[in-house]
C-alpha positions as CSV (number, residue, x, y, z in Angstrom):
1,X,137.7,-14.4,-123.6
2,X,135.3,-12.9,-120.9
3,X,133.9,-9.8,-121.1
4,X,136.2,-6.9,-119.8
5,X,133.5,-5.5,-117.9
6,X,132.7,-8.4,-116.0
7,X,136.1,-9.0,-115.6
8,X,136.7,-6.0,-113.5
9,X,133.8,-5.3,-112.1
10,X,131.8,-8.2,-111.4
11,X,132.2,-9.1,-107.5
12,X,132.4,-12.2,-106.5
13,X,129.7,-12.2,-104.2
14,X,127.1,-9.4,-103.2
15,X,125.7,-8.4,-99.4
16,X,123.3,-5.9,-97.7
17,X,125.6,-6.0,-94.9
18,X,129.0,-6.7,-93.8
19,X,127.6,-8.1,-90.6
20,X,125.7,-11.0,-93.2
21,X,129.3,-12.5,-94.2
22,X,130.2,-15.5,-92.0
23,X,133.8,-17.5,-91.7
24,X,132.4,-20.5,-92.9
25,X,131.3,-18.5,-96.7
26,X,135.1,-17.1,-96.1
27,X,136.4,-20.5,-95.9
28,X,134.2,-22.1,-98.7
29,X,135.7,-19.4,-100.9
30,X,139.3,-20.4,-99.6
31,X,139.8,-16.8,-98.1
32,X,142.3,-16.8,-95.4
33,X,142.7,-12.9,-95.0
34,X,140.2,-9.9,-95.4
35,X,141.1,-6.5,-96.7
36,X,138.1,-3.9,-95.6
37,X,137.3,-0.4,-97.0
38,X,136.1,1.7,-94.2
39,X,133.5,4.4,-95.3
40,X,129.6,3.3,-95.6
41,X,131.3,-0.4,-95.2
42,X,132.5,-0.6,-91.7
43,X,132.1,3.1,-90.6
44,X,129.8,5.9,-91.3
45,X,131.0,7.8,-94.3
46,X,134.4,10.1,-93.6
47,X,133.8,9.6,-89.7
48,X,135.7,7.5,-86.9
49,X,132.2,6.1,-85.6
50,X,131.3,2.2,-87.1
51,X,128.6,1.0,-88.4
52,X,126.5,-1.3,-86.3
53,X,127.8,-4.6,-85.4
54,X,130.9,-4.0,-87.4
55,X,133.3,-4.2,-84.2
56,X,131.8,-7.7,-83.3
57,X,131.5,-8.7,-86.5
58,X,135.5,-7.7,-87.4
59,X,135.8,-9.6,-83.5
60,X,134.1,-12.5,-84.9
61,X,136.7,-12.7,-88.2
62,X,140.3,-12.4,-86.1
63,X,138.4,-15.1,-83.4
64,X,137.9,-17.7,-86.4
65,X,141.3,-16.9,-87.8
66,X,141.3,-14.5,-90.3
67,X,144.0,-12.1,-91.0
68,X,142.5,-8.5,-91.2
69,X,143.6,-5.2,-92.3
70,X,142.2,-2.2,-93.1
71,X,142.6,-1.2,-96.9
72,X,141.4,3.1,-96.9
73,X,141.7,5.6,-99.6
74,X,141.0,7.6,-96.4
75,X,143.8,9.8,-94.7
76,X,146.2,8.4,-92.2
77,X,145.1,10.0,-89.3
78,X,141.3,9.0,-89.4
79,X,142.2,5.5,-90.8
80,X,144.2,4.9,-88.1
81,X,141.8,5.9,-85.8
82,X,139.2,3.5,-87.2
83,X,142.1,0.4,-87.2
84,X,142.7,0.5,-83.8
85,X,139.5,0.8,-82.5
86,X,139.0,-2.4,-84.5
87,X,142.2,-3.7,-83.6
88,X,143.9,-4.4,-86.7
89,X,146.3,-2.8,-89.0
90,X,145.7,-0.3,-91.5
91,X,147.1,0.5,-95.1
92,X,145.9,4.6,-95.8
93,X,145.7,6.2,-98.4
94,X,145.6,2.8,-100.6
95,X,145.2,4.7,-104.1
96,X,142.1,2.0,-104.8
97,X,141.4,1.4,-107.5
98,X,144.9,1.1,-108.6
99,X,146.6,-2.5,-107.2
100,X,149.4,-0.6,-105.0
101,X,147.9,-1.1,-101.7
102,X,146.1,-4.2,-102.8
103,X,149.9,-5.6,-103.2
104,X,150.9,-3.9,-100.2
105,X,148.3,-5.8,-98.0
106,X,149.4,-9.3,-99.9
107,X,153.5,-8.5,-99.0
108,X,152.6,-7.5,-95.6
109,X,150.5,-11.0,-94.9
110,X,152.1,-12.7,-97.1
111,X,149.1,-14.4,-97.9
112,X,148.6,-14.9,-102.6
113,X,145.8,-12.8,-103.5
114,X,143.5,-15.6,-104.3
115,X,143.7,-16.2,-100.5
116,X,142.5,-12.9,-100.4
117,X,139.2,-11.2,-100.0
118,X,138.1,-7.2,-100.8
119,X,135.1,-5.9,-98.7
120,X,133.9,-2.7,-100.0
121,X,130.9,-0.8,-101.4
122,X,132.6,1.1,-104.1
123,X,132.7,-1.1,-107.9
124,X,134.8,1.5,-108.9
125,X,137.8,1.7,-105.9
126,X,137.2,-1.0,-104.0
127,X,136.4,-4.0,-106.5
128,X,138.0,-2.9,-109.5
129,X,141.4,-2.3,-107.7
130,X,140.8,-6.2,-105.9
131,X,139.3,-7.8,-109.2
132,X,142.9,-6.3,-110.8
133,X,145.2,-7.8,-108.2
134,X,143.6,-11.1,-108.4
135,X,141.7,-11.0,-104.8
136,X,138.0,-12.2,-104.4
137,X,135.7,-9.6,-103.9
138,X,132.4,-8.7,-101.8
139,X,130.1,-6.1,-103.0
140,X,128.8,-4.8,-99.5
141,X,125.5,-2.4,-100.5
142,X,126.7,1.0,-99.0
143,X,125.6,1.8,-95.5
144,X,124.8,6.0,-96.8
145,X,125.7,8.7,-98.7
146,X,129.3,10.0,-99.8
147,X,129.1,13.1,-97.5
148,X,131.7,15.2,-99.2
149,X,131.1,15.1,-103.0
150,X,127.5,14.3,-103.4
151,X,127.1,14.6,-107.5
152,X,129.7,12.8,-107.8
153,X,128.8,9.9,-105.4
154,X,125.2,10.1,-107.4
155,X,126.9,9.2,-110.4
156,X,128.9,6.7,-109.4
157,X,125.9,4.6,-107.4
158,X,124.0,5.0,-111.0
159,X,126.7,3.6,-112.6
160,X,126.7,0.7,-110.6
161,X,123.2,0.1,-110.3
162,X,123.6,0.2,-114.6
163,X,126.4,-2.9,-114.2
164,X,124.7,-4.6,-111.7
165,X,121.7,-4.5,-114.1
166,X,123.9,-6.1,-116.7
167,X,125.5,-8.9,-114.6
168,X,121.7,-9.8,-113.6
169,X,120.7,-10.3,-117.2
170,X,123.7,-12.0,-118.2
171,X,123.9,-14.4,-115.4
172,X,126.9,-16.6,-114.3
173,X,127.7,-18.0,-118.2
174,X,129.9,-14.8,-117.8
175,X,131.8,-16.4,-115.3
């Protein structure tokens, strides 16, 4: 039986940047639609304003094919904001890390979540909530700070840094 933690927390891959995934490492994983958190992933943190190279990069993605959508925690209104300046839909106020917009995003596409891929820097929202719903996940290594709850944001990061510790020393025979 594998190990709970890796289970639900391990991603499936790991990135500096969103801008260093390409279609062709989508398609070797067998990913034919991409769910994408928005703070410190594809946008600052809590603002309407993305991150570098994140609009070409997401142009990049519908040009090879790729369904997109936008999977926030965020509210509505800023959410929105951010989908349509990247030009793809958006599902607010997800409640990551629990699988309810995760499913949402697989009924809307109909697409199986194995077909699907998370992008997200949170282990804890983002890749827990994907790892649960049965989508592949990308650990993207988050582009600032949490600008609203700081101690709390510190915590979590050491958390992760903890687990991704652990999946270093146990290597893939966890897999």
């Amino acid at each position: 039986m594998k190990n709970p933690v890796v289970k639900w927390f391990r991603p499936t891959r790991k990135v500096g940047s969103v801008t260093e995934i390409t279609a062709e490492s989508l398609r070797e994983m067998g990913v034919s639609a991409i769910a994408l958190d928005a703070d410190n992933t594809t946008s600052y943190d809590r603002t309407t304003t993305p991150l570098p190279g994140a609009i070409e990069w997401i142009n990049s993605m519908k040009a090879a094919g790729f369904k997109m959508l936008l999977l926030s925690n965020g509210p509505g209104k800023r959410a929105g904001t951010l989908a349509e300046v990247y030009g793809i839909p958006v599902l607010a106020m997800s409640l990551k890390p629990s699988p309810t917009g995760y499913i949402r995003a697989v009924l809307k596409f109909k697409t199986a979540p194995k077909n699907f891929v998370m992008i997200g820097d949170q282990l804890f929202t983002d890749i827990w909530g994907a790892n649960l719903t049965g989508f592949q996940t990308i650990y993207c290594k988050p582009a600032g700070p949490d600008e609203g709850q700081k101690l709390l944001w510190l915590m979590k990061r050491l958390s992760e840094k903890l687990l991704f510790w652990y999946f270093d020393r146990i290597g893939d025979d966890a897999l």
